[in-house]
mmCIF file of the N, C-alpha and C atoms, coordinates in Angstrom:
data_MODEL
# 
_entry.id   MODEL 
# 
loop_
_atom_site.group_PDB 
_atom_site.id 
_atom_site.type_symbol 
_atom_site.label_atom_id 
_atom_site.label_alt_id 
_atom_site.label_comp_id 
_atom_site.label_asym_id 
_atom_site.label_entity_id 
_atom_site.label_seq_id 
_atom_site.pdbx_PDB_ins_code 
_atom_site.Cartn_x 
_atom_site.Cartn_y 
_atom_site.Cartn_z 
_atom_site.occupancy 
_atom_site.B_iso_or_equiv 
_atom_site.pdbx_formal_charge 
_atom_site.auth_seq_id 
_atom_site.auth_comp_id 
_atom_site.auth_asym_id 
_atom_site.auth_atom_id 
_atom_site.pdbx_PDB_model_num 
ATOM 1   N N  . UNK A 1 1  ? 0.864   -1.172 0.000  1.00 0.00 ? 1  UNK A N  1 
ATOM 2   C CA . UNK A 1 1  ? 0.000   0.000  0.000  1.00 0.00 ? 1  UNK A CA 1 
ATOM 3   C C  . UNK A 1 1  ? 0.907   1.230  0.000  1.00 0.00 ? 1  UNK A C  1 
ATOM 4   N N  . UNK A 1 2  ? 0.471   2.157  -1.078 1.00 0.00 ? 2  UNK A N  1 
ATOM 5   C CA . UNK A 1 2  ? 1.545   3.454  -0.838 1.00 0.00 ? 2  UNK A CA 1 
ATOM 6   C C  . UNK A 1 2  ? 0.903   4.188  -0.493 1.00 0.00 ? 2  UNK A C  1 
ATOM 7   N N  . UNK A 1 3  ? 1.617   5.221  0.105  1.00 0.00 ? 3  UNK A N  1 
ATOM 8   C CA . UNK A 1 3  ? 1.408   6.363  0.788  1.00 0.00 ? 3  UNK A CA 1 
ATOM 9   C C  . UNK A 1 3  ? -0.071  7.025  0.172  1.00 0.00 ? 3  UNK A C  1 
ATOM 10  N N  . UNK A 1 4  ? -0.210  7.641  -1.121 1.00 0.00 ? 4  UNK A N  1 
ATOM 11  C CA . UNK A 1 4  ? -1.303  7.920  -1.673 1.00 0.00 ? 4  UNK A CA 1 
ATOM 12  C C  . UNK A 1 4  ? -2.203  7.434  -1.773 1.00 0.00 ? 4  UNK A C  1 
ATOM 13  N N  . UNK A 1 5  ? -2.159  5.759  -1.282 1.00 0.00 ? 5  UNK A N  1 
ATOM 14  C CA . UNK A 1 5  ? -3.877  4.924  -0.961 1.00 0.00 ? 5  UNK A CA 1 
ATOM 15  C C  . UNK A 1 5  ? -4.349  4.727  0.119  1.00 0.00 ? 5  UNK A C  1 
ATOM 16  N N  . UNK A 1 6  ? -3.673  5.423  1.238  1.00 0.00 ? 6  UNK A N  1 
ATOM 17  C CA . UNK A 1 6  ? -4.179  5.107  2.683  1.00 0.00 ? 6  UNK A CA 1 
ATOM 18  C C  . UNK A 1 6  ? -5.149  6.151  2.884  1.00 0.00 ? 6  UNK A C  1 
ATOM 19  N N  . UNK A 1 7  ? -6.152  5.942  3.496  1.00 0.00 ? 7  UNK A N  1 
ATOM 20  C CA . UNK A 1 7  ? -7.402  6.176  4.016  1.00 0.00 ? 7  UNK A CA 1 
ATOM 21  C C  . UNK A 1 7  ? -7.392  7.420  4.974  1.00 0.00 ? 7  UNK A C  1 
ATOM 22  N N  . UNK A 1 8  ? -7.578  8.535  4.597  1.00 0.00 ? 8  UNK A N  1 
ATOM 23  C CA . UNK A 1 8  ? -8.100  9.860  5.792  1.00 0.00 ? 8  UNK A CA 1 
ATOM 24  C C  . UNK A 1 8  ? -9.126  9.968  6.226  1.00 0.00 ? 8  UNK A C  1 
ATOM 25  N N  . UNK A 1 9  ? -9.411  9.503  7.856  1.00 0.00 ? 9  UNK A N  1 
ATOM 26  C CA . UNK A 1 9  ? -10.816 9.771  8.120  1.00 0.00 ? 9  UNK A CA 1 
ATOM 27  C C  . UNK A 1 9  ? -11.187 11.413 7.826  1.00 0.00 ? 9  UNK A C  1 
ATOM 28  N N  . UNK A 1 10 ? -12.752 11.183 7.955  1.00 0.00 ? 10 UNK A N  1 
ATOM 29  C CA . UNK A 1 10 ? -13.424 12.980 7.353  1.00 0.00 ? 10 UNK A CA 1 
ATOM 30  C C  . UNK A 1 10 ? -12.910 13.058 8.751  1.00 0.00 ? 10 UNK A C  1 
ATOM 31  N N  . UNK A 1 11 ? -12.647 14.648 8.794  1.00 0.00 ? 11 UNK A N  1 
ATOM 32  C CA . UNK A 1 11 ? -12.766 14.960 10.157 1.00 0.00 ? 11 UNK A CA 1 
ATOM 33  C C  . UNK A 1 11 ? -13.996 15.300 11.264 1.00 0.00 ? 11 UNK A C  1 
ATOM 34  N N  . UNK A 1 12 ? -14.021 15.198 12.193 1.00 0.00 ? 12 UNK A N  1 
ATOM 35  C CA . UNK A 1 12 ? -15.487 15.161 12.770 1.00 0.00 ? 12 UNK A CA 1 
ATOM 36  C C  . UNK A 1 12 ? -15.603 16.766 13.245 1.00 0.00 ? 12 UNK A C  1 
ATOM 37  N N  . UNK A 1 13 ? -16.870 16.639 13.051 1.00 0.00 ? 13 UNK A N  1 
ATOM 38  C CA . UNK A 1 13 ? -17.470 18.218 12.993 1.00 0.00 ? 13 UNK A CA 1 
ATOM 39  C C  . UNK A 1 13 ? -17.414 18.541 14.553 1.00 0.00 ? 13 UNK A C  1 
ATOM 40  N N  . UNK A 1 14 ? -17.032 19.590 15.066 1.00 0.00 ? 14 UNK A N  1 
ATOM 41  C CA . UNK A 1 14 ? -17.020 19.973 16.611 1.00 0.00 ? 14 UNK A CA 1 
ATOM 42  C C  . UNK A 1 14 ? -18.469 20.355 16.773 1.00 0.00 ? 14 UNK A C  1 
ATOM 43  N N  . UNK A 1 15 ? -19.278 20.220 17.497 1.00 0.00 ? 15 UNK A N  1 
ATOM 44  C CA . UNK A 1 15 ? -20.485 20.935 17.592 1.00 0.00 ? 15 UNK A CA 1 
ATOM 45  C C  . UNK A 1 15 ? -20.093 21.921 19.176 1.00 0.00 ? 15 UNK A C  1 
ATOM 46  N N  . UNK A 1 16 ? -20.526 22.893 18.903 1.00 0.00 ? 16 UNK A N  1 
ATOM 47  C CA . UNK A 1 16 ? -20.722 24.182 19.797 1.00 0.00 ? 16 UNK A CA 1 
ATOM 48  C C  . UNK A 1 16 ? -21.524 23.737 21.142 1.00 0.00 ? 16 UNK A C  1 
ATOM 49  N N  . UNK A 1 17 ? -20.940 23.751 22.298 1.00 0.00 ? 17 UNK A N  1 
ATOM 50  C CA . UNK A 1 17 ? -22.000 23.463 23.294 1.00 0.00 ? 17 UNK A CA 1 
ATOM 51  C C  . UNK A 1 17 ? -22.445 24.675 23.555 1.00 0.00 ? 17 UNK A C  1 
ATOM 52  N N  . UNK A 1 18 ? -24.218 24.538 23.774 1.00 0.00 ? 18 UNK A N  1 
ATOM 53  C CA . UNK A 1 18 ? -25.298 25.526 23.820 1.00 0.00 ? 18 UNK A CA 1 
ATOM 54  C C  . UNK A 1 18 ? -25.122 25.418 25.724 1.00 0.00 ? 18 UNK A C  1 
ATOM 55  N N  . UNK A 1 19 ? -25.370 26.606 26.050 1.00 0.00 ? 19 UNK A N  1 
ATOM 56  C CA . UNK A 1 19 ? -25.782 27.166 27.125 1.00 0.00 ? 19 UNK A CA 1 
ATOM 57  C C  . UNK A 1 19 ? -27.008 26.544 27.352 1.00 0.00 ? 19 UNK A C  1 
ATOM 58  N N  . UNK A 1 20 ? -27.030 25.628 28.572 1.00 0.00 ? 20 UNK A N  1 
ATOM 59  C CA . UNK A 1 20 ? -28.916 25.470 28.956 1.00 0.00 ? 20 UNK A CA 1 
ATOM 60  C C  . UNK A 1 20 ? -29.418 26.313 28.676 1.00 0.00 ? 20 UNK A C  1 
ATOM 61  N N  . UNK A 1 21 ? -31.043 26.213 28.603 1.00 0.00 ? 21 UNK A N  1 
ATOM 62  C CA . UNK A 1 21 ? -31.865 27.213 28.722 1.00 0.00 ? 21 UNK A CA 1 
ATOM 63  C C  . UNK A 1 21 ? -32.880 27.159 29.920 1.00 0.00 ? 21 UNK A C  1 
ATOM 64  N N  . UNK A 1 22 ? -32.824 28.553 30.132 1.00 0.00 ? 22 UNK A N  1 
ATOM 65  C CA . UNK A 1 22 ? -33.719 28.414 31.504 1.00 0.00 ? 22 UNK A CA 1 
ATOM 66  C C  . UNK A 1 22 ? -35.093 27.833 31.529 1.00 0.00 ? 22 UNK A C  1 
ATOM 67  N N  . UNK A 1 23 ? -35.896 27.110 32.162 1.00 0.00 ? 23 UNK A N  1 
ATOM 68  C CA . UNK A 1 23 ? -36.825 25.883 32.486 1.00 0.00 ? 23 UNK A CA 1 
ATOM 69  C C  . UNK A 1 23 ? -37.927 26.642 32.905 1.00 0.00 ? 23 UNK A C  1 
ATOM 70  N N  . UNK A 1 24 ? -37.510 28.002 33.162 1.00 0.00 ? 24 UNK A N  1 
ATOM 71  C CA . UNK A 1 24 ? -38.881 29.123 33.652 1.00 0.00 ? 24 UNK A CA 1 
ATOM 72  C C  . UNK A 1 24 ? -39.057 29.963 32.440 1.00 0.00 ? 24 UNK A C  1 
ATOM 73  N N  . UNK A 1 25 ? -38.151 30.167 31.754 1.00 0.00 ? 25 UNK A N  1 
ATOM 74  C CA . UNK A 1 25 ? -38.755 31.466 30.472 1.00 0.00 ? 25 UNK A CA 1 
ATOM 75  C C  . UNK A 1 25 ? -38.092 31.332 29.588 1.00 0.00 ? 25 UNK A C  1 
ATOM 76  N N  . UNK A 1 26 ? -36.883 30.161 29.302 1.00 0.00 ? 26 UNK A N  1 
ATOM 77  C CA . UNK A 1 26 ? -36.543 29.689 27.967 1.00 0.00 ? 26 UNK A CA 1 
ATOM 78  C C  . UNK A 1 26 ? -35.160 30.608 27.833 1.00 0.00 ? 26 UNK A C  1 
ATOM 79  N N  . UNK A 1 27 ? -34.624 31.667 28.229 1.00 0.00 ? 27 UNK A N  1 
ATOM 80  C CA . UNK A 1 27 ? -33.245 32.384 27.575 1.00 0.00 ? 27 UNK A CA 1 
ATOM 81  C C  . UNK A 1 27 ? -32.310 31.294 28.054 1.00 0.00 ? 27 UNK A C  1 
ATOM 82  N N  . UNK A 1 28 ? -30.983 31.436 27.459 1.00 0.00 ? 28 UNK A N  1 
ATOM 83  C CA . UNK A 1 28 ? -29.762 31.183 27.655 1.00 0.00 ? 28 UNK A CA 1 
ATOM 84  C C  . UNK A 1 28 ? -29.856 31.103 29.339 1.00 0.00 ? 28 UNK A C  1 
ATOM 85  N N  . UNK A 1 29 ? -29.293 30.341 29.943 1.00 0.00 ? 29 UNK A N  1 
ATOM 86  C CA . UNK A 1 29 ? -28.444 30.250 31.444 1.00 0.00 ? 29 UNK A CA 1 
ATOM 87  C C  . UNK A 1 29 ? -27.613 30.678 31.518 1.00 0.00 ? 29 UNK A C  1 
ATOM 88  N N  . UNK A 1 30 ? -27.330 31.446 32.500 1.00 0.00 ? 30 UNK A N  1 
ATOM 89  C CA . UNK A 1 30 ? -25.703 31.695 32.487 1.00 0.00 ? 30 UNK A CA 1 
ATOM 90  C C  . UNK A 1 30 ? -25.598 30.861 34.464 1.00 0.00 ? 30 UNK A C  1 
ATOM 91  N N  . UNK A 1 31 ? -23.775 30.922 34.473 1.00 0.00 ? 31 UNK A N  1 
ATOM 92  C CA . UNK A 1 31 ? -23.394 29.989 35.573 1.00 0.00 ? 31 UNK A CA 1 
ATOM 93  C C  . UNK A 1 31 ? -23.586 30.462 36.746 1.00 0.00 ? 31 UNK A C  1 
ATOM 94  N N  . UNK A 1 32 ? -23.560 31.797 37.000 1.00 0.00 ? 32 UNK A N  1 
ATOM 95  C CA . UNK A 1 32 ? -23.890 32.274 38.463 1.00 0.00 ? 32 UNK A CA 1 
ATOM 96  C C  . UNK A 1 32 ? -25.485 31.570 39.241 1.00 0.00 ? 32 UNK A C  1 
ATOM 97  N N  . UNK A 1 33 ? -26.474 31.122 37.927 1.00 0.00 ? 33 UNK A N  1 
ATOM 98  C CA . UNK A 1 33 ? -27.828 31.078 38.617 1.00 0.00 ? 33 UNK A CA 1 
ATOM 99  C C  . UNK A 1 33 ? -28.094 29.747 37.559 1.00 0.00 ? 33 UNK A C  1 
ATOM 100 N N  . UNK A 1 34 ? -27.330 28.803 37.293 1.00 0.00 ? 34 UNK A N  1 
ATOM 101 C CA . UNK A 1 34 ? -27.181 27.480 36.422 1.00 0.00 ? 34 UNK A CA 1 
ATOM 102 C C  . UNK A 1 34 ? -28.429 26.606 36.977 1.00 0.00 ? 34 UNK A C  1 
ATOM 103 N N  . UNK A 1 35 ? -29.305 26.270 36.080 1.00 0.00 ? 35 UNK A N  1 
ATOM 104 C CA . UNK A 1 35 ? -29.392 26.507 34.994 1.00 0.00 ? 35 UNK A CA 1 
ATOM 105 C C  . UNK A 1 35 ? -30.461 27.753 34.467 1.00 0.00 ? 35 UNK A C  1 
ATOM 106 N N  . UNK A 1 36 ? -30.508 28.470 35.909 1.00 0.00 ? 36 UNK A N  1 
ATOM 107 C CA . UNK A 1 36 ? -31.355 29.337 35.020 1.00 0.00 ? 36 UNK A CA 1 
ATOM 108 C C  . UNK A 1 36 ? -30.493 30.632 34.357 1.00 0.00 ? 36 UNK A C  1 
ATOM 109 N N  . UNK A 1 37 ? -31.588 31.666 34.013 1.00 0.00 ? 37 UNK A N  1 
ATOM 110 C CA . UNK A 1 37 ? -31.192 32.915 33.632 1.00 0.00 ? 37 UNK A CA 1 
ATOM 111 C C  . UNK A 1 37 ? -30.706 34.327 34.561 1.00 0.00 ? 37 UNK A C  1 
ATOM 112 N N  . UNK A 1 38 ? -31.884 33.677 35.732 1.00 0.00 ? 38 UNK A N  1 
ATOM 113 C CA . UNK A 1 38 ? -31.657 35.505 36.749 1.00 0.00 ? 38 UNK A CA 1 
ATOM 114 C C  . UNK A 1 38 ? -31.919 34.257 37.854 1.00 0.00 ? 38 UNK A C  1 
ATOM 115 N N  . UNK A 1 39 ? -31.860 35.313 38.962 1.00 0.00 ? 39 UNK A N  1 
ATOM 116 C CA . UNK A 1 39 ? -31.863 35.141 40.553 1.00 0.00 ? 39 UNK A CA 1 
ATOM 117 C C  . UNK A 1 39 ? -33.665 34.953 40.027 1.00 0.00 ? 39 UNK A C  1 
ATOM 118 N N  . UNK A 1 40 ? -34.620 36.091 39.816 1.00 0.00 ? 40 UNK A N  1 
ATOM 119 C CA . UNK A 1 40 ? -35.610 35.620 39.443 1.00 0.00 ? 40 UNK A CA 1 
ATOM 120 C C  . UNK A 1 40 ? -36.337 34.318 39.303 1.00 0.00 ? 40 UNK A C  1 
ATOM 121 N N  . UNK A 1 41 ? -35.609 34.467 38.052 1.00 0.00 ? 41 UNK A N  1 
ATOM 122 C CA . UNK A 1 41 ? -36.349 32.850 37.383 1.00 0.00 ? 41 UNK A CA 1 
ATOM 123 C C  . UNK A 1 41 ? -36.395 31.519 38.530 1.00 0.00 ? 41 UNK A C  1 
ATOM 124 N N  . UNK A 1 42 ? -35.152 31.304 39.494 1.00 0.00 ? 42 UNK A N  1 
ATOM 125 C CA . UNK A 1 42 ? -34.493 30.468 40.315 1.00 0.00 ? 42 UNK A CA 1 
ATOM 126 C C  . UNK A 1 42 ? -35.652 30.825 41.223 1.00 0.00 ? 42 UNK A C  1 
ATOM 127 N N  . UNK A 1 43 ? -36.027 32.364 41.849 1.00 0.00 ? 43 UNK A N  1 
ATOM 128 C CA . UNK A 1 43 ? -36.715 31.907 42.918 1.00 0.00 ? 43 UNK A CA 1 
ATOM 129 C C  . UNK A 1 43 ? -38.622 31.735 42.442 1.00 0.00 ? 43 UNK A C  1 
ATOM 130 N N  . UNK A 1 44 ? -38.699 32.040 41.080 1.00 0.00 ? 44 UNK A N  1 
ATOM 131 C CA . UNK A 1 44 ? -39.586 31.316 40.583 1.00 0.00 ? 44 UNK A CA 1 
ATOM 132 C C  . UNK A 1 44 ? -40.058 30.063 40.629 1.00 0.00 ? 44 UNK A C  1 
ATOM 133 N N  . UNK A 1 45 ? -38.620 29.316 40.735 1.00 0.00 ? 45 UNK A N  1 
ATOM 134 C CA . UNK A 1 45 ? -38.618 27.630 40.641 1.00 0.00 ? 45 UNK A CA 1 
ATOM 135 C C  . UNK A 1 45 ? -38.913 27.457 42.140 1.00 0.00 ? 45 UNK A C  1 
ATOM 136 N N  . UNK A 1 46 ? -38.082 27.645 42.626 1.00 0.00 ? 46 UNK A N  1 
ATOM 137 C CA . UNK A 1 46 ? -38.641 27.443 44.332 1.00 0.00 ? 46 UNK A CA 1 
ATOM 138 C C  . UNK A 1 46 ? -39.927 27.892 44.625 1.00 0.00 ? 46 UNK A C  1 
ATOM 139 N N  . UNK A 1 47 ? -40.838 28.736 44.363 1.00 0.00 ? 47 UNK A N  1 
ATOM 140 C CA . UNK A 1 47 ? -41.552 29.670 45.089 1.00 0.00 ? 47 UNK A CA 1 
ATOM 141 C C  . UNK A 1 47 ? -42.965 28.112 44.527 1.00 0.00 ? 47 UNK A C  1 
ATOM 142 N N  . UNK A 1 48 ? -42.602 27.514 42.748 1.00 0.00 ? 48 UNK A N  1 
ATOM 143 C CA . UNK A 1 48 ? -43.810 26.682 42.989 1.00 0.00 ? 48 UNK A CA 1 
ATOM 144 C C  . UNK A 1 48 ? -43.540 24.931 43.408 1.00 0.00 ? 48 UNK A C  1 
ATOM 145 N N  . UNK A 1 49 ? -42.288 25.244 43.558 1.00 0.00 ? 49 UNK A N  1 
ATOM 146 C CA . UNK A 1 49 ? -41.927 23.921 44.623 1.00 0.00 ? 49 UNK A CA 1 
ATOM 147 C C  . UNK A 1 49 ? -42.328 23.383 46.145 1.00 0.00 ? 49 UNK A C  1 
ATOM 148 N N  . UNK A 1 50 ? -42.278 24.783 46.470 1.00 0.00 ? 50 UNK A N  1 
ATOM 149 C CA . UNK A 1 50 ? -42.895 24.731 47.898 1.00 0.00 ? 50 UNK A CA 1 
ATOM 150 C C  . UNK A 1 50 ? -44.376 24.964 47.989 1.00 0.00 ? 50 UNK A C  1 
ATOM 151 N N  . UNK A 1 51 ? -44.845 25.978 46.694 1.00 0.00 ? 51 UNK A N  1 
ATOM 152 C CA . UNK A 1 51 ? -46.271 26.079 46.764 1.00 0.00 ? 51 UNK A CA 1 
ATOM 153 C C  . UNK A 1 51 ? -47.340 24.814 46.404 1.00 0.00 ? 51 UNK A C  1 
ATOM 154 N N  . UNK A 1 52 ? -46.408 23.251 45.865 1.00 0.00 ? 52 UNK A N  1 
ATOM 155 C CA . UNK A 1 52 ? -46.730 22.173 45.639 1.00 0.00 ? 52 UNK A CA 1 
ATOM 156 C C  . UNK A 1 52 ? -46.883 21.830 43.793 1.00 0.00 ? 52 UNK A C  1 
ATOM 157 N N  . UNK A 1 53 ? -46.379 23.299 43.046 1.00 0.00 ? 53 UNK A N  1 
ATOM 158 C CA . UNK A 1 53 ? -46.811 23.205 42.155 1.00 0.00 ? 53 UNK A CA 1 
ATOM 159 C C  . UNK A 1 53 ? -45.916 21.847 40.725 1.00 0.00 ? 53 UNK A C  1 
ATOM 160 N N  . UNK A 1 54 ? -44.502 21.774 41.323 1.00 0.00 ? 54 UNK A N  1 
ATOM 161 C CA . UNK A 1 54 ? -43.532 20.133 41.399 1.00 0.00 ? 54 UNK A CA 1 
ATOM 162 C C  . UNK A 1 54 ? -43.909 19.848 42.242 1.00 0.00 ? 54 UNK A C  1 
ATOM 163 N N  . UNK A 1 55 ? -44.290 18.343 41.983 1.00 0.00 ? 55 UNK A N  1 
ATOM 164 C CA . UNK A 1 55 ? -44.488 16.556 43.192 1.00 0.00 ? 55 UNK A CA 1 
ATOM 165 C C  . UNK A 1 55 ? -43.449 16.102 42.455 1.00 0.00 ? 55 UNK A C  1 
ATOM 166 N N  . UNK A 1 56 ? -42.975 14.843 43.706 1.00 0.00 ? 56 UNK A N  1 
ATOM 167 C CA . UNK A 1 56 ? -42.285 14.157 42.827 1.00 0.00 ? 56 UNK A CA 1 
ATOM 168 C C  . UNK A 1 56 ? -43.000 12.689 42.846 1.00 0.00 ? 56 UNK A C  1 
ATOM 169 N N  . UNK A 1 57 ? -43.620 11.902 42.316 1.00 0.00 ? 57 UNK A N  1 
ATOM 170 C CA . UNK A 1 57 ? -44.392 10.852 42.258 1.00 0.00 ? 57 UNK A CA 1 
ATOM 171 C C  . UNK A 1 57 ? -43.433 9.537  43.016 1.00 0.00 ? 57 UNK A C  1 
ATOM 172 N N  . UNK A 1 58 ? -44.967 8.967  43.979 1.00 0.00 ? 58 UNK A N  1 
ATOM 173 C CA . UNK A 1 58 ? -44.413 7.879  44.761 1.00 0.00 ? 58 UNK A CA 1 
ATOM 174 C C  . UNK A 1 58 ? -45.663 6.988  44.789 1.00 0.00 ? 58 UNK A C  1 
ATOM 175 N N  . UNK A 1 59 ? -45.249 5.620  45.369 1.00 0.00 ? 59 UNK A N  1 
ATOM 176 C CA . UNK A 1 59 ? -46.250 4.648  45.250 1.00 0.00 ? 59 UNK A CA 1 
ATOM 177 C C  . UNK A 1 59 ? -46.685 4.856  46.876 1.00 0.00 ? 59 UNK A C  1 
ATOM 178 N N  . UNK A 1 60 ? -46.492 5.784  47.717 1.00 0.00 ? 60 UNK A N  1 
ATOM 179 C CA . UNK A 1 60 ? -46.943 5.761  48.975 1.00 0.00 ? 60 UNK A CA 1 
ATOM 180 C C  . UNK A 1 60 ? -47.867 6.843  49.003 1.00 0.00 ? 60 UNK A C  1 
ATOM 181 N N  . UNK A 1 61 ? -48.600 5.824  50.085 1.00 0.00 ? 61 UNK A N  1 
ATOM 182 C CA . UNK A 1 61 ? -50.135 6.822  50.547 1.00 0.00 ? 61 UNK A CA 1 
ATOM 183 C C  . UNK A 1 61 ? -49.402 8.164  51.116 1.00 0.00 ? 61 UNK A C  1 
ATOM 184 N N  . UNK A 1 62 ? -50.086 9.611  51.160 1.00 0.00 ? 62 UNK A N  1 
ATOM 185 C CA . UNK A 1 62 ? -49.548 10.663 51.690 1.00 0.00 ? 62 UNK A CA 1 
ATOM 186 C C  . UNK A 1 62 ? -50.089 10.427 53.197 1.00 0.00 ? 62 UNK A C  1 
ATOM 187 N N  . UNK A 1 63 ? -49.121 11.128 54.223 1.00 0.00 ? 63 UNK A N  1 
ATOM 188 C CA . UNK A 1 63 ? -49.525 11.170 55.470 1.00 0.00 ? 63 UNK A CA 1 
ATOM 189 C C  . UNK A 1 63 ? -50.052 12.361 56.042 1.00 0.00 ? 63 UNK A C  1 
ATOM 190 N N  . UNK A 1 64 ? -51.138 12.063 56.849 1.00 0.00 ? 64 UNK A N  1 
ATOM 191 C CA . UNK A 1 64 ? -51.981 13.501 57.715 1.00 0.00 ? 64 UNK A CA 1 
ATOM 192 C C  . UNK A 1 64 ? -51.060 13.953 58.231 1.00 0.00 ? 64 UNK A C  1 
ATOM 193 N N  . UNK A 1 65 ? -51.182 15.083 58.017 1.00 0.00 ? 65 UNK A N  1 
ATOM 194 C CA . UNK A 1 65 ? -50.318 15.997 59.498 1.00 0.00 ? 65 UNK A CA 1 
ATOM 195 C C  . UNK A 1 65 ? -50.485 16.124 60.797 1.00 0.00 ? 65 UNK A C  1 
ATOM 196 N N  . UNK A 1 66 ? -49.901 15.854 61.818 1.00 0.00 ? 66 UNK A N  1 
ATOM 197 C CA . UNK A 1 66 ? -50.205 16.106 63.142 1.00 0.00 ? 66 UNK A CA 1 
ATOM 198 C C  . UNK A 1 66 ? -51.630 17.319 63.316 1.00 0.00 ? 66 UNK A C  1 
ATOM 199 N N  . UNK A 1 67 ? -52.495 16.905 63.940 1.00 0.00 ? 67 UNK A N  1 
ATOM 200 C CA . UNK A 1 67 ? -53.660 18.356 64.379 1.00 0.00 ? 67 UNK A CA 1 
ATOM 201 C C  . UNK A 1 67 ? -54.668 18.141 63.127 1.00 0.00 ? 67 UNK A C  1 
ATOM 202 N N  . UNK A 1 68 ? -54.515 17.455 62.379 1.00 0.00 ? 68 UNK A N  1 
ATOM 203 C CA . UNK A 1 68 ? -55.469 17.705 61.054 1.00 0.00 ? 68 UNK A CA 1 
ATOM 204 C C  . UNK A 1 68 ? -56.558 17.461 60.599 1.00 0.00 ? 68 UNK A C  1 
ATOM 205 N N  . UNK A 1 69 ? -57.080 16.511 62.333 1.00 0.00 ? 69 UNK A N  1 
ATOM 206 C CA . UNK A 1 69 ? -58.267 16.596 62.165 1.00 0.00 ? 69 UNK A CA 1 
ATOM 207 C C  . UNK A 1 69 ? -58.750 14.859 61.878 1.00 0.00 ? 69 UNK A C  1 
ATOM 208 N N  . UNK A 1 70 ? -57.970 14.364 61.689 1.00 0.00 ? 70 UNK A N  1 
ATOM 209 C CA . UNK A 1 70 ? -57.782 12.623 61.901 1.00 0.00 ? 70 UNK A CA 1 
ATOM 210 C C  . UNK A 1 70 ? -58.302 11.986 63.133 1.00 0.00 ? 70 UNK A C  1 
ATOM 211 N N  . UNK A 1 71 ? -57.352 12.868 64.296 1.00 0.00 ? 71 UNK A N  1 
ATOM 212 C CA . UNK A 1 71 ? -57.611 12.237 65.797 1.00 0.00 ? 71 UNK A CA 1 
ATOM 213 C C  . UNK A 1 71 ? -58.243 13.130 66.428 1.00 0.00 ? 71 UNK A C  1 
ATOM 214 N N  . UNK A 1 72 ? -59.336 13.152 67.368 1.00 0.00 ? 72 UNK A N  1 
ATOM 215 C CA . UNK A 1 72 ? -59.683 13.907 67.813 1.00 0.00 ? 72 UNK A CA 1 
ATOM 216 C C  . UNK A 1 72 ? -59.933 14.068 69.582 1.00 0.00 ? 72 UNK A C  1 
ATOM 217 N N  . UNK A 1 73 ? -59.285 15.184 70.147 1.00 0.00 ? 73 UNK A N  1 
ATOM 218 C CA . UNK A 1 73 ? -59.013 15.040 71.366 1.00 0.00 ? 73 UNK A CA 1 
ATOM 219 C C  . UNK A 1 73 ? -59.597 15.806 71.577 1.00 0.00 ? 73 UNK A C  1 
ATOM 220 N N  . UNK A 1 74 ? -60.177 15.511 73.226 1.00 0.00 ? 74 UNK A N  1 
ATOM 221 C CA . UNK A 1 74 ? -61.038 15.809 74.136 1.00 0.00 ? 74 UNK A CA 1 
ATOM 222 C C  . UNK A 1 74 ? -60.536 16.808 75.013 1.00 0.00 ? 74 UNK A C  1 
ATOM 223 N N  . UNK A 1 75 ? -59.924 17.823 75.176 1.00 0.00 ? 75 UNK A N  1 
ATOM 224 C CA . UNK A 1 75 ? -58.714 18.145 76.403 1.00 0.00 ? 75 UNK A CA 1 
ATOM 225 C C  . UNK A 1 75 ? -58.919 19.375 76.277 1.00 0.00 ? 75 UNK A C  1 
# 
């Protein structure tokens, strides 16, 4: 085999890594507030986490809360 019949792979295309996008309003992420966009958006995410608006799904029954009206005391 001479030199002029050996095989050059194509070279492989680099693809550009994209910046997440934020999960509350879609812009670019940047790293201070990863993956979102602003301090905003972030306490957006929390504000419907706690308001129940993410579950995270389980095969268990939910439990009453203490006082809720389950047990009822006499006292």
């Amino acid at each position: 085999m001479s030199e002029d019949d050996r095989i050059v792979p194509f070279p492989e295309r680099r693809k550009k890594a994209r910046a997440p996008r934020c999960p509350i309003c879609g812009k670019p992420g940047i790293a201070a507030h990863e993956p979102f966009c602003s301090a905003r958006c972030q306490q957006v995410d929390l504000g419907r986490w706690l308001n129940g608006s993410y579950r995270v799904e389980t095969d268990e029954a939910p439990e009453e809360p203490p006082g809720s009206g389950g047990e009822r005391s006499d006292g």
